[in-house]
N, C-alpha and C positions, 0 to 999 in steps of 0.2 A: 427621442427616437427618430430616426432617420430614415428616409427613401425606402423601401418595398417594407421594412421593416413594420416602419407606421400604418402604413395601408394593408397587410398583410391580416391583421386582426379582422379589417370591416371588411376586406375578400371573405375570409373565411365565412362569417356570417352571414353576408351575403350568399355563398354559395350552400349554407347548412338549414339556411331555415324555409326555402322554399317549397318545401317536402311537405313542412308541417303545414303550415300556411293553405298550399293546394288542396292537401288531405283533408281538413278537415271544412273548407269551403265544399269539395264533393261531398261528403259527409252530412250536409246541411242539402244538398239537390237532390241525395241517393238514401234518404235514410229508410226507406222501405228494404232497398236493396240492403244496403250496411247493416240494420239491424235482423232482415233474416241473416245475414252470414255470421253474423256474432253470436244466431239463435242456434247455428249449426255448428257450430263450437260448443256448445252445452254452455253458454255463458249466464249465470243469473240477473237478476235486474237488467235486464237490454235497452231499456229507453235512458234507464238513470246511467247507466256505462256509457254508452253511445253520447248521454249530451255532456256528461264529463269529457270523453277525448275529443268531441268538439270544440270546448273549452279550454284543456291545456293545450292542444295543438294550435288553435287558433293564436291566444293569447301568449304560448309559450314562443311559437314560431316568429309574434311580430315583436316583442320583447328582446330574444337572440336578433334579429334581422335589426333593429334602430340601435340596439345595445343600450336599452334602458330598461335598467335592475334584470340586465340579463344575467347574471349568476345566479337570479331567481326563475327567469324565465328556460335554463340549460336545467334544471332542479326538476320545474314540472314536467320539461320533453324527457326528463331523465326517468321518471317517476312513471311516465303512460308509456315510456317506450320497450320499459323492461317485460313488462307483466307479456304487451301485447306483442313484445318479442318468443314470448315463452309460450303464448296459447296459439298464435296466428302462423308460425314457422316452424312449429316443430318436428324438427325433416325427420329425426328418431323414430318418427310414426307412420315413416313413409317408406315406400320402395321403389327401386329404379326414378324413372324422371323425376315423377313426382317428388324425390326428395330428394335430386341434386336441386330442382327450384328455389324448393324450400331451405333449403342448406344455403342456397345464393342469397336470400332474402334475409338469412339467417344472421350471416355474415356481413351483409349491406348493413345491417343494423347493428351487429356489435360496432363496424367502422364508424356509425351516426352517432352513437353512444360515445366514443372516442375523441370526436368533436366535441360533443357537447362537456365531456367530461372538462376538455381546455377551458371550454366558456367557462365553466363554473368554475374552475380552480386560477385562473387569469383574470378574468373577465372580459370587459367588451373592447379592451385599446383607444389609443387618441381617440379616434375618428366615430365617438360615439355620444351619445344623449348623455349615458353616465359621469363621460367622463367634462362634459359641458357643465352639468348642475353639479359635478367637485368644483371648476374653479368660479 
């Protein structure tokens, strides 16, 4: 692979996993706050939810970001992104502002999903940890 081409893979992850990464280090400093707003969603088990997406985000995010065993790490951001796509944005339930927001956030996230969906179906390119322990 050649010039932007080869570097084009570790941009991308570079620019997809710091979401995750940030999100769920807040998560770990906010979780009074996090877990009332997940309580206000009607969500069950809150502490065991809450330290799950701490964990694939964390671990999902630095896994896509070095590109080792990221088409497992794109799997688990896949996996906490959808659900929390569907309970946390659902503009369907809203009206005027509040659900063009919701609808932006909506949409931010299918595009995240889109990302990730390349990581998993590509994987991490040259310029990654995976592709070091292949050769």
């Amino acid at each position: 692979m050649d010039g932007a081409l080869r570097w084009s893979p570790l941009v991308g992850r570079v620019l997809l996993s710091p979401i995750f990464i940030m999100s769920g280090l807040q998560k770990i400093g906010g979780w009074e706050q996090t877990a009332g707003y997940m309580a206000s969603k009607h969500m069950p088990l809150v502490p065991l939810f809450l330290a799950a997406a701490i964990i694939l985000e964390l671990f999902g995010g630095l896994s896509v970001l070095l590109g080792y065993r990221a088409r497992l790490g794109a799997a688990a951001l896949i996996v906490f992104l959808v659900p929390t796509t569907l309970i946390f944005h659902n503009f369907w339930a809203y009206t005027g502002q509040e659900q063009q927001m919701q609808m932006i956030n909506f949409m931010k996230n299918m595009a995240i999903l889109g990302g990730l969906f390349v990581v998993m179906g590509l994987g991490s390119g040259d310029l990654s940890l995976d592709k070091r322990r292949a050769t």
